[in-house]
C-alpha positions in Angstrom: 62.6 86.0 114.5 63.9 82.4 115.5 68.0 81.8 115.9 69.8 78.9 116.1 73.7 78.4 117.2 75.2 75.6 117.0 79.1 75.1 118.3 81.5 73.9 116.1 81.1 69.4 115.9 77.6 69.8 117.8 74.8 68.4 115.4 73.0 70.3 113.2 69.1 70.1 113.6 68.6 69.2 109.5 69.2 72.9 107.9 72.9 71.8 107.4 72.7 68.4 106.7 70.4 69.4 104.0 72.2 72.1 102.2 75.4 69.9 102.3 75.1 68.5 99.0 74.6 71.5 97.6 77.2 73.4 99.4 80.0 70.7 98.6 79.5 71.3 95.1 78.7 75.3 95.3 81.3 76.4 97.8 84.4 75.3 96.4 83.6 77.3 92.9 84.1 80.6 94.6 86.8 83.0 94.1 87.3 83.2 98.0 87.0 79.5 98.8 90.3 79.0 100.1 90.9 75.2 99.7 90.8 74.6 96.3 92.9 71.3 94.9 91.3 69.5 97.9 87.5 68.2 98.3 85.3 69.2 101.1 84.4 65.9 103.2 81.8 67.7 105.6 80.3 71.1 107.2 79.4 72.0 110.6 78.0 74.9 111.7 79.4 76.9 113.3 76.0 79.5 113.9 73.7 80.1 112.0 70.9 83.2 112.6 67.4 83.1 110.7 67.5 87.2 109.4 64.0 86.7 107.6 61.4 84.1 108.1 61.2 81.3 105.5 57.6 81.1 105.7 57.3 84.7 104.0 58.1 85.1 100.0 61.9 85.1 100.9 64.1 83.7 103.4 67.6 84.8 104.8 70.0 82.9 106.6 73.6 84.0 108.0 75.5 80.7 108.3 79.0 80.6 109.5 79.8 77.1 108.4 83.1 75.2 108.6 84.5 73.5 105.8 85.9 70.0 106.5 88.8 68.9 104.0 90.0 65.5 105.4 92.4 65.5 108.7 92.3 69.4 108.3 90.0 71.0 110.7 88.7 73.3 108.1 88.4 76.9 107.3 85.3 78.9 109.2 82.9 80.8 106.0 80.2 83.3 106.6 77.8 82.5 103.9 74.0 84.6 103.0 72.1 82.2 102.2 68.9 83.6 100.4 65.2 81.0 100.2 63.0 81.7 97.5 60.6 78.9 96.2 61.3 79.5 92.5 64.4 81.8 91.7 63.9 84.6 89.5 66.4 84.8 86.0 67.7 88.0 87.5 69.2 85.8 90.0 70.0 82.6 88.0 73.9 82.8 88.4 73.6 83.2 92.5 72.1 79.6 92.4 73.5 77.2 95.3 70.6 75.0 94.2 67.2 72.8 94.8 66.8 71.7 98.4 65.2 67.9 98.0 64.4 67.4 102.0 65.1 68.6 104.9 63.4 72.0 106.6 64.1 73.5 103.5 63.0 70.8 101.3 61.0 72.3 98.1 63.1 75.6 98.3 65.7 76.9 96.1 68.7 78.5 97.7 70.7 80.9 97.2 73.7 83.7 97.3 71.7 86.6 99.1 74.0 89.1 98.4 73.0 89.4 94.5 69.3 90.2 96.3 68.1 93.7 96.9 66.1 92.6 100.3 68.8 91.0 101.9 71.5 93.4 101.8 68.7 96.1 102.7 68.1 93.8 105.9 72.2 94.2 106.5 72.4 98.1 106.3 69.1 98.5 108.2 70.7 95.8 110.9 73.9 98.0 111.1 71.7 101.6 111.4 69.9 100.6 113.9 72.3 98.7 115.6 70.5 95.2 116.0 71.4 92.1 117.9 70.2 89.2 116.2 71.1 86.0 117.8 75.0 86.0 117.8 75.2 88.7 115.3 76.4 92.4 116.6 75.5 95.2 114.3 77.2 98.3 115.4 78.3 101.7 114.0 80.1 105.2 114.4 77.5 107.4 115.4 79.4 110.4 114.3 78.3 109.4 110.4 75.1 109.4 109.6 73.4 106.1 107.5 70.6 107.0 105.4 67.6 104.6 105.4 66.4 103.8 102.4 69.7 103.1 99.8 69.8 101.0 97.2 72.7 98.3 97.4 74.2 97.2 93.9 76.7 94.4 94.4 80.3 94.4 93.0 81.1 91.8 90.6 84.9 92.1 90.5 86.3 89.1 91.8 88.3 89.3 95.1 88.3 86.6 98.0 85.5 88.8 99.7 82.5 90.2 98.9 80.9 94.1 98.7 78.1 96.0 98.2 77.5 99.4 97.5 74.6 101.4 98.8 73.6 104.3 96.4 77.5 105.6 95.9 77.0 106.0 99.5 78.5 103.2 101.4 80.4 100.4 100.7 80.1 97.3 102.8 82.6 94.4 102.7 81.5 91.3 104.1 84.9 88.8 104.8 84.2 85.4 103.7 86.8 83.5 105.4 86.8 84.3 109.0 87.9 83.9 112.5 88.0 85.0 115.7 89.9 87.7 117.1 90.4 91.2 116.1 90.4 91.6 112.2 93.5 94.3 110.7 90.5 95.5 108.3 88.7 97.2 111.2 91.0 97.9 113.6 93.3 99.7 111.5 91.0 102.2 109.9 89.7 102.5 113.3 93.0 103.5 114.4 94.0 106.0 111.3 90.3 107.9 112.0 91.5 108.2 115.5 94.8 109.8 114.2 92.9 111.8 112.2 94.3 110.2 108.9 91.9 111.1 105.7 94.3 108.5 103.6 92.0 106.0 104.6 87.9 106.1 105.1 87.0 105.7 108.4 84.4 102.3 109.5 80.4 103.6 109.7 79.8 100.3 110.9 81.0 97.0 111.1 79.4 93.5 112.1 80.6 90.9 114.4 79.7 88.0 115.7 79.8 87.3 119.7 79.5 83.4 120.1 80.3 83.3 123.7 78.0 86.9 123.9 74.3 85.7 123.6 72.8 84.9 126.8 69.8 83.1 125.0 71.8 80.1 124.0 73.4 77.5 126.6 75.6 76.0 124.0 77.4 79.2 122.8 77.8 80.5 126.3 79.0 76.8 127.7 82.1 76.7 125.3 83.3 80.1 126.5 86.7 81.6 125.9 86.3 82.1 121.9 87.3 86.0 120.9 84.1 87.5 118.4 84.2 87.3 114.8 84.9 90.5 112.7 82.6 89.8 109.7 82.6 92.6 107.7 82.9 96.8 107.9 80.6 99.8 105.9 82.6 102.6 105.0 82.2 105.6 103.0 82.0 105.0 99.4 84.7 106.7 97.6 82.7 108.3 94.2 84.0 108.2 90.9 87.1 106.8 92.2 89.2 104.4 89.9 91.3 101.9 91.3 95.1 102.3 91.0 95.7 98.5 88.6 92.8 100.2 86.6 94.5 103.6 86.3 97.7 102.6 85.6 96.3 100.0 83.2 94.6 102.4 81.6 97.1 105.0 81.1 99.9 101.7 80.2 97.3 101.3 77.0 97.7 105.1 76.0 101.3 105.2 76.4 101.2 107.5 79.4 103.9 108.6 82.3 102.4 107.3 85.4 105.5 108.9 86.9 103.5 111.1 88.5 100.4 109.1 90.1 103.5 107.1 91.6 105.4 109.6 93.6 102.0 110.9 94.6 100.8 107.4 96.0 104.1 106.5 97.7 103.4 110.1 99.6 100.1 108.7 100.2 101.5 105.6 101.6 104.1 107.1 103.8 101.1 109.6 105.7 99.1 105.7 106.7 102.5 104.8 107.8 103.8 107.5 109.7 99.9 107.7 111.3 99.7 104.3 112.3 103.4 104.7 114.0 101.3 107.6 116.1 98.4 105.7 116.4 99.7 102.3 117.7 102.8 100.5 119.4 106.2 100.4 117.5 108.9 98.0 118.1 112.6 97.5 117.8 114.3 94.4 115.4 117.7 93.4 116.4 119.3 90.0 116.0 116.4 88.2 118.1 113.9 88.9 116.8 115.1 89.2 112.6 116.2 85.2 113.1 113.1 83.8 113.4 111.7 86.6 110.6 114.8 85.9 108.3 114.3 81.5 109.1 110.5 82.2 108.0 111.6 83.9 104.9 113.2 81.0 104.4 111.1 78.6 105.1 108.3 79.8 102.5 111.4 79.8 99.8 112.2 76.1 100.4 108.3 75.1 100.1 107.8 77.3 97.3 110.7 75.5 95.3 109.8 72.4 96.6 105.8 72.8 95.1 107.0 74.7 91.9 109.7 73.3 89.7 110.5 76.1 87.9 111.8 77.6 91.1 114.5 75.1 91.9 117.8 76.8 89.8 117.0 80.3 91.3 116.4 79.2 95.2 120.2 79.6 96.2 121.0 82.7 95.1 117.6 83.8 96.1 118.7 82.8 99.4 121.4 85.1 99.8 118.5 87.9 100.1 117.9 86.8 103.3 121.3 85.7 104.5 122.4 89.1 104.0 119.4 90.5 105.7 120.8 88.2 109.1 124.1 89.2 108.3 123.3 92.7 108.7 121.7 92.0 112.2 124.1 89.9 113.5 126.6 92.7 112.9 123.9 94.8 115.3 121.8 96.6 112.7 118.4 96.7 114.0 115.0 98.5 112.3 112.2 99.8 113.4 108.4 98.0 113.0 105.0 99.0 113.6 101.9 98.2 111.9 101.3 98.1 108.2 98.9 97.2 105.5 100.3 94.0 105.0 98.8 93.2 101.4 99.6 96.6 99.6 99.2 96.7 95.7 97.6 99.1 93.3 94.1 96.8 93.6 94.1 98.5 97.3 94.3 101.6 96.4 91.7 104.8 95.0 92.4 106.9 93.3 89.5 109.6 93.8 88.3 112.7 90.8 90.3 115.1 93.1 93.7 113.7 92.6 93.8 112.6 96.1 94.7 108.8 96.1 93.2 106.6 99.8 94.4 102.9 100.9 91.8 100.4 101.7 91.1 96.7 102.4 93.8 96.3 105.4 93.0 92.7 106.5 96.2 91.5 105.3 97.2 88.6 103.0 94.3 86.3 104.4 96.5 83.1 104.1 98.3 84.3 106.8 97.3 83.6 110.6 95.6 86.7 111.7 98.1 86.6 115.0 100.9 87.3 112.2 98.7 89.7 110.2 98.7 91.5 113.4 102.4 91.6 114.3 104.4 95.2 113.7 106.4 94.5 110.4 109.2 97.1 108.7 107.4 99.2 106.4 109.3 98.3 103.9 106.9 95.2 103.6 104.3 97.2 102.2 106.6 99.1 99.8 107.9 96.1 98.1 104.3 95.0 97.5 103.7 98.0 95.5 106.8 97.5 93.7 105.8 94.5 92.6 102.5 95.8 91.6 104.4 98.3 89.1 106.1 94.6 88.1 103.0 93.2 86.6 101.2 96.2 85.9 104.0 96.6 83.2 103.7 92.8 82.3 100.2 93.3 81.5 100.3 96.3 78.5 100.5 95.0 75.2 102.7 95.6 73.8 105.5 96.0 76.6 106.6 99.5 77.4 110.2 99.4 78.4 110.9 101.0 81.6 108.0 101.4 82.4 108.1 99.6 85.8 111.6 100.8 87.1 110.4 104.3 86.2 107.4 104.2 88.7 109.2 102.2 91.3 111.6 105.0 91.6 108.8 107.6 91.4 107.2 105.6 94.4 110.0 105.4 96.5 111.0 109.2 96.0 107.7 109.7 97.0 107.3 108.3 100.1 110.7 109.7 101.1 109.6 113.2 100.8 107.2 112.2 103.4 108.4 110.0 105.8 112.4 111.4 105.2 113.9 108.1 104.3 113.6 107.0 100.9 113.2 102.9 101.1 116.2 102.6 98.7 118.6 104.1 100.9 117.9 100.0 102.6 118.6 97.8 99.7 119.1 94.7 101.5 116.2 95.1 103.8 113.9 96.0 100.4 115.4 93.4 98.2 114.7 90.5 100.9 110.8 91.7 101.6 110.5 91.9 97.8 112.2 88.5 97.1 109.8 87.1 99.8 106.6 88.7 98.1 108.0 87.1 94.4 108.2 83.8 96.3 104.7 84.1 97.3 103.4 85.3 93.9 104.8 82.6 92.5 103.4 79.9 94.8 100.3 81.7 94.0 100.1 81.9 90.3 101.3 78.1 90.2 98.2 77.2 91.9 95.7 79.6 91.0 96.4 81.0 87.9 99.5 79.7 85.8 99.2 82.0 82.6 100.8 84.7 85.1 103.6 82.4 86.2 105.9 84.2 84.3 105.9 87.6 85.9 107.1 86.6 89.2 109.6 84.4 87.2 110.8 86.9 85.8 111.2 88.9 88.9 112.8 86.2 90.6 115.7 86.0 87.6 116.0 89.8 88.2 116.3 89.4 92.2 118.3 86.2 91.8 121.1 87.3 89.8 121.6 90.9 91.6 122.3 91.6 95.2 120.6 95.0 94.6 117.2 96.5 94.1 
């Protein structure tokens, strides 16, 4: 099985340069291609590790390939890429497209994760623990991995990309990656440790070790670069329904979802108080809430700088934070640790039991992954859930009044019978965390999708003209 690596601005030896063409016009079309607005001048690879021979009836390449976009250096993407000579119907809309010349020339490529083979290679690589070139396949050997399952892919969009292996496993493979430890292993790690069943524990994970494979001069002569977490198997939660589904669902019949709150903000508070036991704490004071407060507002200004409509609230909006600084200037100081960092009702299950679990902990992937990594109040995580309640509510049709201020309470009494403080008791800390996630949402919907504008709008008029949750 032949392997290829290639550092980052070396030269490619015609694989890349041919599947450029297609790529520029393939890569910026999906969900989790981060740099939409702005077209891809170049690739370079980054590695790329031959899984299955070209010369047999299908070929499989793992490609980590940067993305050039002008001056910008580019985002690193770990791409499948599947080699068939003619591409069945069945796999029509995984098309990247024809290959014209080049090694591949003749060939059609494409997205290997809609293939049965190739994710069968994946799960086999990960049971038996192979090392393929760069790639590191490892796994928990207190769970066992059937050979043998059948992988289905999921088709819900999301900026990364999973497969399920017969309502088994679930393996997410991250799309846009780099090096260093990745929140969406090491914190599942750490709850299993602390014996937390909120969360499922990692079977396996992949990585990739470019400064790890003796084999190739170049990887080991640029030294120094940390290993790529590339994706983590975990157990497959049956019959579980995800929490905006749920509470979708019962929105449409007119149901309470009272209840399903207050249980999932007792949920939230067990990952919490687990990762407190399971990894280092800190203390804010004045220090250290300037520069968080001055970041705060930092991503206001740009936000009403690239969005108009978010001009006439940004002063009052800026009193959320102002009165946060106040606070710790008067020597009020809070407690930080490690959170989810991207907590809505999408991350949550909800499973036939009643018992509700947290997943997909890598953060809000915008972010740099040093920051994803940095202890953070917990109230961070709370307000993203209150504003999941926020356009959960925004999304029924017709409108159920109340519906949203009912749950957040539920949530919030919820995690304070667990954790014995009830976020509202902190109403300037919660209001600036959740005016800084409306901010964000509505950078976000401005760009990406602008028929939602209006529920972080409206959230913003809410937080603008109160100095209260």
């Amino acid at each position: 099985m032949a392997d290829t690596v290639i550092r980052s601005g070396k030269t490619s030896p015609g694989l890349l340069a041919s599947l450029t063409p297609l790529l520029r016009e393939w890569l910026p079309r999906q969900r989790w291609f981060a740099g939409k607005g702005s077209p891809v001048t170049g690739f370079s690879l980054v590695a790329g590790t031959e899984l299955l021979p070209v010369g047999s009836r299908l070929g499989l390449y793992h490609l980590l390939v940067r993305a050039h976009q002008g001056a910008d250096p580019g985002d690193c993407y770990q791409l499948l890429v599947g080699v068939r000579e003619t591409l069945p119907p069945r796999l029509a809309p995984a098309l990247i497209g024809h290959v014209p010349d080049g090694p591949l020339a003749g060939h059609t490529v494409y997205d290997a994760l809609d293939d049965t083979r190739p994710a069968e290679v994946l799960l086999e690589a990960l049971r038996t623990e192979a090392r393929i070139g760069v790639l590191r396949f490892e796994r928990d050997h207190a769970q066992e991995i059937q050979p043998g399952l059948v992988p289905r892919r999921l088709t819900a969009e999301q900026s990364n990309s999973s497969v399920v292996f017969g309502d088994t496993f679930i393996l997410k493979l991250l799309r846009r990656v780099v090096p260093g430890v990745n929140p969406d292993l090491e914190l599942p790690l750490a709850l299993a440790r602390a014996g937390c069943a909120r969360v499922p524990a990692p079977t396996a994970w992949l990585t990739a070790d470019l400064d790890g494979d003796p084999g190739d001069g170049a990887a080991a002569a640029a030294g120094g670069e940390e290993p790529y977490v590339l994706g983590v198997l975990q157990p497959f939660v049956r019959g579980a329904t995800d929490g905006w589904e749920l509470a979708l669902r019962e929105l449409a019949k007119g149901e309470d979802f009272a209840a399903e709150a207050r249980a999932l903000g007792r949920a939230t508070a067990e990952v919490h108080t687990a990762l407190a036991r399971a990894l280092p704490t800190a203390t804010l004071g004045q220090a250290q809430l300037v520069p968080l407060v001055d970041g705060m507002v930092q991503r206001l200004d740009a936000a009403a700088q690239a969005v108009p409509a978010l001009r006439p609230y940004a002063p009052a909006l800026r009193t959320a934070f102002t009165a946060l600084a106040d606070l710790a200037a008067e020597g009020r100081v809070w407690t930080a640790q490690r959170v989810h960092g991207d907590l809505h009702l999408g991350q949550c299950l909800r499973a036939p039991s009643g018992e509700w679990a947290l997943i997909d902990f890598e953060g809000e992937p915008a972010r740099p992954l040093a920051e994803r990594r940095m202890p953070q109040p917990v109230v961070r995580d709370v307000a993203g859930m209150l504003r999941s309640f926020d356009y959960a509510a925004h999304s029924a049709v017709p409108p159920v009044p109340g519906w949203a201020e009912t749950c957040r309470a539920a949530y919030c009494a919820g995690y304070g019978e667990v954790s014995g403080t009830d976020p509202r008791t902190d109403p300037v800390l919660l209001r600036a965390y959740e005016t800084d996630k409306a901010v964000y949402e509505v950078v976000y919907e401005a760009r990406h999708r602008p028929e939602w504008l209006s529920v972080p709008l409206s959230a913003v008029r809410r937080l603008a003209a109160s100095d209260q949750i």
